[in-house]
C-alpha positions as CSV (number, residue, x, y, z in Angstrom):
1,X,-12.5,-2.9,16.0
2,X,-12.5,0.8,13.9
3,X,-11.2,0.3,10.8
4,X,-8.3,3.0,11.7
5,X,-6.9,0.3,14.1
6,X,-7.5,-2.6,11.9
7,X,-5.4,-0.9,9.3
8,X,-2.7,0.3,12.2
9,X,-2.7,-3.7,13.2
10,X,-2.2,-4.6,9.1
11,X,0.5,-1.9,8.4
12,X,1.7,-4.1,11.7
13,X,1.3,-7.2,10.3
14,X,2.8,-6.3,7.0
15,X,6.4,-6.0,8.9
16,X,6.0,-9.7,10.0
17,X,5.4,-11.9,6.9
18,X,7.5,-14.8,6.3
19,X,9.1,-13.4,3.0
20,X,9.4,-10.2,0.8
21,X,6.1,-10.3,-1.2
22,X,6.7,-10.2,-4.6
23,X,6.7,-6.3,-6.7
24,X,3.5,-6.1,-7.8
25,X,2.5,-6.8,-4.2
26,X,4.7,-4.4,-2.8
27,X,3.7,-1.6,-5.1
28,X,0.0,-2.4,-4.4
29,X,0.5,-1.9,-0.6
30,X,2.7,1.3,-0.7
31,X,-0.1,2.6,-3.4
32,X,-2.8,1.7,-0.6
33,X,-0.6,2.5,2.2
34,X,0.0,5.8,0.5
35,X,-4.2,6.6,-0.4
36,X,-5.2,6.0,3.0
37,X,-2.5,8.0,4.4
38,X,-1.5,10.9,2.5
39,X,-4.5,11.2,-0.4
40,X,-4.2,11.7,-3.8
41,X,-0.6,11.7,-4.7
42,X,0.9,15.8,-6.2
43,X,1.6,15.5,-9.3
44,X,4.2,18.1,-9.0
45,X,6.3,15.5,-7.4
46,X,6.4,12.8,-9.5
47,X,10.2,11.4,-9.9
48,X,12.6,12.3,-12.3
49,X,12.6,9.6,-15.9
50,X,15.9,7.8,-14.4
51,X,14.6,7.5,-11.0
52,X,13.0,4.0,-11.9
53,X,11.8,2.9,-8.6
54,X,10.3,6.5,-7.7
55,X,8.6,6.6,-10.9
56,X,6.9,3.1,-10.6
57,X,5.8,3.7,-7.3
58,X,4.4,7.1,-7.6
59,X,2.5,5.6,-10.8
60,X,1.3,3.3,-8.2
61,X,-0.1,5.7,-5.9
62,X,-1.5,7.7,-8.8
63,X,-3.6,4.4,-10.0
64,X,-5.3,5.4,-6.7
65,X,-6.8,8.9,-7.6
66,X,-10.4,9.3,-6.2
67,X,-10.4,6.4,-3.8
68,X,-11.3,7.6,-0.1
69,X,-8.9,7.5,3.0
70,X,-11.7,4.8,4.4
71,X,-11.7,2.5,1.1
72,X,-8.1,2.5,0.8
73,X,-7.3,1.6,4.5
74,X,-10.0,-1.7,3.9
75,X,-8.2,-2.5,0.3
76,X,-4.9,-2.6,2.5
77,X,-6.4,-4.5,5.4
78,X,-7.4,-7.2,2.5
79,X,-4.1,-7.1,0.8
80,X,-2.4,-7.9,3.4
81,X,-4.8,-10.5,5.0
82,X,-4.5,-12.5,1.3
83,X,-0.6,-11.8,1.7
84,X,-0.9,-13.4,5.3
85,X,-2.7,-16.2,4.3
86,X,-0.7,-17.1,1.0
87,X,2.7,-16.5,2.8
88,X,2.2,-16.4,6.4
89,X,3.5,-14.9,9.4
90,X,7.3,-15.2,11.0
């Protein structure tokens, strides 16, 4: 299996765990999700100060600079394979 369709099966996956992984989890896979899929995140549109969510997340995605569309899809195949295995599957 390519690791294009392993990561389509993860982002997949991802929809069907037991429970809401915790924030730091979250914001880990939205950062991957984000690398692999986009690139490197534009600076020019980085949230507002009170937008508190937007501005964590895009700080997220930023952490991310430099890492390649392949490497990023296999970090979010992993995340999400620990995240199956710790919480588990509906």
């Amino acid at each position: 299996m390519s690791v294009q369709a392993q990561f389509d099966q993860a982002a997949t996956n991802v929809k069907k765990l037991k429970s809401l992984p915790s924030d730091k989890d979250l914001l880990e896979l939205y950062a991957l999700y984000k690398q692999a899929t986009v690139g490197d995140a534009d600076p020019s549109n980085k949230p507002g100060m009170l937008d508190l969510k937007g501005k964590a997340k895009f700080e997220a995605w930023t952490s991310k600079k430099g890492t390649s569309k392949e490497d990023a899809q296999k970090a979010y195949i992993a995340k999400v394979e620990s995240l199956i295995a710790s919480i588990g599957l509906q």
